[in-house]
DSSP file (Angstrom, degrees, kcal/mol; ACC not computed):
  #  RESIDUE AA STRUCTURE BP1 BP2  ACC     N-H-->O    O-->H-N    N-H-->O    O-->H-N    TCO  KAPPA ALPHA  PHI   PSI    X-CA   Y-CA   Z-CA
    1    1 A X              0   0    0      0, 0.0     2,-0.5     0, 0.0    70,-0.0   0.000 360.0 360.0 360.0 124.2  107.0  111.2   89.3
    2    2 A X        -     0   0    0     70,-0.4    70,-3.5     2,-0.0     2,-0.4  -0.883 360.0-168.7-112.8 151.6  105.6  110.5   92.6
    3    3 A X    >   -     0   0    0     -2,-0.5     3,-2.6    68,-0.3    68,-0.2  -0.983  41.2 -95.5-137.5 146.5  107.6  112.6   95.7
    4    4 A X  G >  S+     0   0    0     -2,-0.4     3,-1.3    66,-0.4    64,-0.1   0.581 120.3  64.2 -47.5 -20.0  107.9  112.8   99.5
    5    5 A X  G 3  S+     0   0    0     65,-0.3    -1,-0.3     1,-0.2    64,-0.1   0.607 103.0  41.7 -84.8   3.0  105.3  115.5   99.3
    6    6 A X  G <  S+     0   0    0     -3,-2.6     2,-0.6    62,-0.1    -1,-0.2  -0.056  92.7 114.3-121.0  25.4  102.5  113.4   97.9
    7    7 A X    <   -     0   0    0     -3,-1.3     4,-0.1    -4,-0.1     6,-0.0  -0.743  61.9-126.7 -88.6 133.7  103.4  110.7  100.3
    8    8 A X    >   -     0   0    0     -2,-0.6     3,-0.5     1,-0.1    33,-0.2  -0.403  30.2 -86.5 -92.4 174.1  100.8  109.6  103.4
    9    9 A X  T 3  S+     0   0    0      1,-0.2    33,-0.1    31,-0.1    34,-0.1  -0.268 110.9  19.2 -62.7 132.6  101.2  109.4  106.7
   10   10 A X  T 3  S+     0   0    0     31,-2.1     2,-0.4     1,-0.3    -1,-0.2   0.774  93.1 126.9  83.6  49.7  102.6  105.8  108.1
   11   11 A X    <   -     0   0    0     -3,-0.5    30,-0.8    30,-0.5     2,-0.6  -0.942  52.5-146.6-110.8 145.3  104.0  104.9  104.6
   12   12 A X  E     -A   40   0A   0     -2,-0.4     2,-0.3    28,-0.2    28,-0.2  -0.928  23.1-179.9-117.7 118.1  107.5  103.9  104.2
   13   13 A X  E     -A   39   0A   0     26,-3.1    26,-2.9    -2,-0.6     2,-0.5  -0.756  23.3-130.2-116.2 152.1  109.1  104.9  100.9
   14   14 A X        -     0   0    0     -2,-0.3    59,-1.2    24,-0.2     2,-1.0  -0.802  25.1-121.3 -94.6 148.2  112.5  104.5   99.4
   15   15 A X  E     +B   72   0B   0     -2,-0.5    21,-2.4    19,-0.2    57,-0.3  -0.502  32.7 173.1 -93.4 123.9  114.4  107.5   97.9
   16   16 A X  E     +     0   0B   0     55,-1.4     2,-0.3    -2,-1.0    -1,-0.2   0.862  63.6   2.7 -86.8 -22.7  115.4  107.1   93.9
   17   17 A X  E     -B   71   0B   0     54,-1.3    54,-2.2    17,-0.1     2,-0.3  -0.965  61.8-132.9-169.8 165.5  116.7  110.2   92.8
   18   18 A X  E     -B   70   0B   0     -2,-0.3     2,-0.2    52,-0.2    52,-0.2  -0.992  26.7-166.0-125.9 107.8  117.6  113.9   94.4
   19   19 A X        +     0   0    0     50,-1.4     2,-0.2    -2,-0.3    50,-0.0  -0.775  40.3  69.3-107.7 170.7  116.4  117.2   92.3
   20   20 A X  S    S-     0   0    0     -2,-0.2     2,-0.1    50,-0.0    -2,-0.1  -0.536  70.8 -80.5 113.7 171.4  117.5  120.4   92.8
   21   21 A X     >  -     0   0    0     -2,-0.2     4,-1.3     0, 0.0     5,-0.0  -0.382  66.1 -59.8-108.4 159.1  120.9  123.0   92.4
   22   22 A X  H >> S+     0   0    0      2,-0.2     3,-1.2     3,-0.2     4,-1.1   0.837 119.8  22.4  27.3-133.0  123.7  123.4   94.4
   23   23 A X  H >> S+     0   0    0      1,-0.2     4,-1.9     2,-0.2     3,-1.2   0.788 125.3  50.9 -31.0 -54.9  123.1  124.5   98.2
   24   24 A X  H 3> S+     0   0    0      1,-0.3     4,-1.0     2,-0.2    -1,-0.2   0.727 116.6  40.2 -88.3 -35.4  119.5  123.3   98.3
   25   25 A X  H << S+     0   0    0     -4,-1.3     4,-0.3    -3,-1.2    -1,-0.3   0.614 114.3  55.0 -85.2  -8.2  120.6  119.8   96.9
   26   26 A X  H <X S+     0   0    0     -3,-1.2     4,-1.2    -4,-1.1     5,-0.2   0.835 107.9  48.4 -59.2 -70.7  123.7  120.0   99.2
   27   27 A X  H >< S+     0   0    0     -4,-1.9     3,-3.6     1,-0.3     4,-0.5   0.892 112.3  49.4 -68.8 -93.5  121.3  120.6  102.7
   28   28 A X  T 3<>S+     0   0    0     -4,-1.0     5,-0.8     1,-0.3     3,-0.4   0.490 101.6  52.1 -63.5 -17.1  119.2  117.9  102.0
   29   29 A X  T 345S+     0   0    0     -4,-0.3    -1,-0.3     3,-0.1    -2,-0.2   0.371 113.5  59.9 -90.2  13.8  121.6  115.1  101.3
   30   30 A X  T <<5S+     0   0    0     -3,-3.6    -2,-0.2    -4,-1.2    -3,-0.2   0.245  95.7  58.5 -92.9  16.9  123.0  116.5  105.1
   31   31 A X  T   5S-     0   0    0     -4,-0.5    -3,-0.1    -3,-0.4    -2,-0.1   0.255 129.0-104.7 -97.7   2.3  120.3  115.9  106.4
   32   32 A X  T   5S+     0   0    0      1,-0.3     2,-0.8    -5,-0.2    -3,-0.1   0.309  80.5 123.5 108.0 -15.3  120.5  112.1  105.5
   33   33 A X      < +     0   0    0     -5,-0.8    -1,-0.3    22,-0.1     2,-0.3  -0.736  37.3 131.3-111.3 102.1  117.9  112.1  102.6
   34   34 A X    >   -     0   0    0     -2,-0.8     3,-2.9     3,-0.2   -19,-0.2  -0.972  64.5 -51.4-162.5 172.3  120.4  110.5   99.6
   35   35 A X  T 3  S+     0   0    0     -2,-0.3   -19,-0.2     1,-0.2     3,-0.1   0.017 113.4  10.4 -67.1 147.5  119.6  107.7   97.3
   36   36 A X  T 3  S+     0   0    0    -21,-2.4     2,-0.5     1,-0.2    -1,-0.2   0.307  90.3 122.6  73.4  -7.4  118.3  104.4   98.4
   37   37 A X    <   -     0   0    0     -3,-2.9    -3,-0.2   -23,-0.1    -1,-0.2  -0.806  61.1-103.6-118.4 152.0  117.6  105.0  102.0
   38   38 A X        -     0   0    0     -2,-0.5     2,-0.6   -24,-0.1    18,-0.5   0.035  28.7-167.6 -55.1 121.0  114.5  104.6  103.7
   39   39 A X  E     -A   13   0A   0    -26,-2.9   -26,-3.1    16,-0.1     2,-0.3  -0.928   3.1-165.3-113.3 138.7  112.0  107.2  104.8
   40   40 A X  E     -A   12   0A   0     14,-1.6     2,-0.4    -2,-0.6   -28,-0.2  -0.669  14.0-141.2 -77.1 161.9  109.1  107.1  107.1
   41   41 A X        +     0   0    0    -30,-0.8   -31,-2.1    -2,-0.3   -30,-0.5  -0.995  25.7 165.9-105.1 118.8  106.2  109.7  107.5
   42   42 A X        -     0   0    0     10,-1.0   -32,-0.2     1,-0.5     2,-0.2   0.828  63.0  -5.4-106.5 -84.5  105.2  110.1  111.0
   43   43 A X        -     0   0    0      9,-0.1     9,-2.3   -34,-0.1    -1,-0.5  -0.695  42.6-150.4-156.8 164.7  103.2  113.4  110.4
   44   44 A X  B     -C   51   0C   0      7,-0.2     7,-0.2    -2,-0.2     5,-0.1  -0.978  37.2-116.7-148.2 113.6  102.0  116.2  108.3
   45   45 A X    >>  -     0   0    0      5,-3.4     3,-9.8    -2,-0.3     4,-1.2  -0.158  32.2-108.9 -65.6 142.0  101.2  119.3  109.8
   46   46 A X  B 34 S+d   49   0D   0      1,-0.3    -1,-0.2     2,-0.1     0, 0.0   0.677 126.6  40.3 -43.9  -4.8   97.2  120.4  109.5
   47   47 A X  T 34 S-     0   0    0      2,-0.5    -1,-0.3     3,-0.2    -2,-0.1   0.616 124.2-108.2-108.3  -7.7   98.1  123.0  106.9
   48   48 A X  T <4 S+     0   0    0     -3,-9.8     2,-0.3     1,-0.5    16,-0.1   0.507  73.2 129.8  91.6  -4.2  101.1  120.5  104.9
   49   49 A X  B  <  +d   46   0D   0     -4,-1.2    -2,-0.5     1,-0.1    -1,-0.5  -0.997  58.4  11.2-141.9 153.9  103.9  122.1  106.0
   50   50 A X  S    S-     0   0    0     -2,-0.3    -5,-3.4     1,-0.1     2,-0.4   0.960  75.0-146.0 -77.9-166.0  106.5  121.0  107.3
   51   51 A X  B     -C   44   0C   0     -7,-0.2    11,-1.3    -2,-0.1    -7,-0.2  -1.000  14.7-137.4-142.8 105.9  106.3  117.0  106.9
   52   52 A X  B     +E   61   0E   0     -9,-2.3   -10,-1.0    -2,-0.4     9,-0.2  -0.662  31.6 166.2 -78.9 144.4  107.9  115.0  109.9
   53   53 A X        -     0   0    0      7,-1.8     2,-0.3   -12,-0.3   -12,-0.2  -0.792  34.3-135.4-149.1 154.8  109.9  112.0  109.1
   54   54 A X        +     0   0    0     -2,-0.2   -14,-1.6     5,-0.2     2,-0.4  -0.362  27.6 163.9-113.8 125.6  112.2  109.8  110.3
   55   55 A X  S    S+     0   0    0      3,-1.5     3,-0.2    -2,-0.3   -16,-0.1  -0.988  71.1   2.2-149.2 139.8  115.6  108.5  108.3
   56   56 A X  S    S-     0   0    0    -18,-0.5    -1,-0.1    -2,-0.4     3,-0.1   0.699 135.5 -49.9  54.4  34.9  118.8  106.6  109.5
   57   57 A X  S    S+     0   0    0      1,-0.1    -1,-0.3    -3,-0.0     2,-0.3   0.064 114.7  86.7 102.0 -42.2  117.1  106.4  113.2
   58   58 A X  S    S-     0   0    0     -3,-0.2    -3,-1.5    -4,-0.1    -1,-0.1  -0.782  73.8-104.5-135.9 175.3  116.0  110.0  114.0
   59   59 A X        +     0   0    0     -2,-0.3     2,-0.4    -5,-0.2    -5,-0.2  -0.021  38.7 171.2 -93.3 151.5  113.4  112.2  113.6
   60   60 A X        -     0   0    0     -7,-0.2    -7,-1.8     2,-0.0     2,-0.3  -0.996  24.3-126.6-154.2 155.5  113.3  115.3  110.9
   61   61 A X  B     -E   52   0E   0     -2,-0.4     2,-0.6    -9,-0.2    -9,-0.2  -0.793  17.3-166.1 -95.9 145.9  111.1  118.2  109.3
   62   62 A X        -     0   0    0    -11,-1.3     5,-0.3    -2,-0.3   -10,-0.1  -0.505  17.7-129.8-133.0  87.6  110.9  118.6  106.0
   63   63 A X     >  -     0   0    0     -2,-0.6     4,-0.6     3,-0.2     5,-0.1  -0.081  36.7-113.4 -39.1 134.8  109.4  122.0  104.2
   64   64 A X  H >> S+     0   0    0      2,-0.2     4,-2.4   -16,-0.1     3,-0.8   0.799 113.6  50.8 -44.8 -37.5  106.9  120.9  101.7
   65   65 A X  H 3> S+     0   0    0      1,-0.3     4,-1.2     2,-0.2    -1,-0.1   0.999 113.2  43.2 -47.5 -80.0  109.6  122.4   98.7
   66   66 A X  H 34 S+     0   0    0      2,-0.2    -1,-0.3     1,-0.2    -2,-0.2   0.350 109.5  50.1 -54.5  -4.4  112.3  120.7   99.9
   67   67 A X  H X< S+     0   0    0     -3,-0.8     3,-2.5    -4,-0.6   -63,-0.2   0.775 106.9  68.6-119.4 -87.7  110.1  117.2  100.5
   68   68 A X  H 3< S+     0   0    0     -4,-2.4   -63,-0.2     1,-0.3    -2,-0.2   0.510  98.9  52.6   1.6 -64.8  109.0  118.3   96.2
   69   69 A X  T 3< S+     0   0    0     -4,-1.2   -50,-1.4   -66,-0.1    -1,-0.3   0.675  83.8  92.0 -60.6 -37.3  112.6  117.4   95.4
   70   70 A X  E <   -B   18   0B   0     -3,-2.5   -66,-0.4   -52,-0.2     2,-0.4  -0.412  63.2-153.6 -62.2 138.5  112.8  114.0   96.9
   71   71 A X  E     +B   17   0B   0    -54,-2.2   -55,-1.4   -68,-0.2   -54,-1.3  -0.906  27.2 177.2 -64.7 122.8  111.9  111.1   94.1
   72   72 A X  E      B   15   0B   0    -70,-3.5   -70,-0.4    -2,-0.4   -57,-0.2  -0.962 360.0 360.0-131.8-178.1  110.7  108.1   95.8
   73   73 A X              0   0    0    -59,-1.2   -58,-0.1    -2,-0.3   -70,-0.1  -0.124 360.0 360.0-103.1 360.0  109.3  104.6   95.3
């Protein structure tokens, strides 16, 4: 399963699938991040956390857990 946390920087991925409960799967598909749309990775901070990228036009952070969850392509 590969996921927005093993993606690199300047790659553009599409999202397949959302894991995670309740609240935590809640807060990340309001933040934009739901199936079939496109993420970039602009940057990854020198330690790996958090993990900027950009979805529906603006810019966002993403904690390395919460980046775990995403499925992409």
């Amino acid at each position: 399963m590969n996921t927005l946390k093993n993606v690199k920087v300047g790659a553009t991925v599409k999202v397949v699938k959302l894991h995670g409960e309740g609240p935590v799967r809640r807060r990340i598909m309001d933040m934009g991040i739901t199936k079939g749309v496109t993420i970039y990775v602009r940057k990854v901070a020198p330690l790996g956390d958090p993990i900027e990228v950009t979805v529906r036009g603006y810019e966002l952070s993403l904690r390395r857990a919460d980046a775990e969850m995403v499925e992409v392509e």
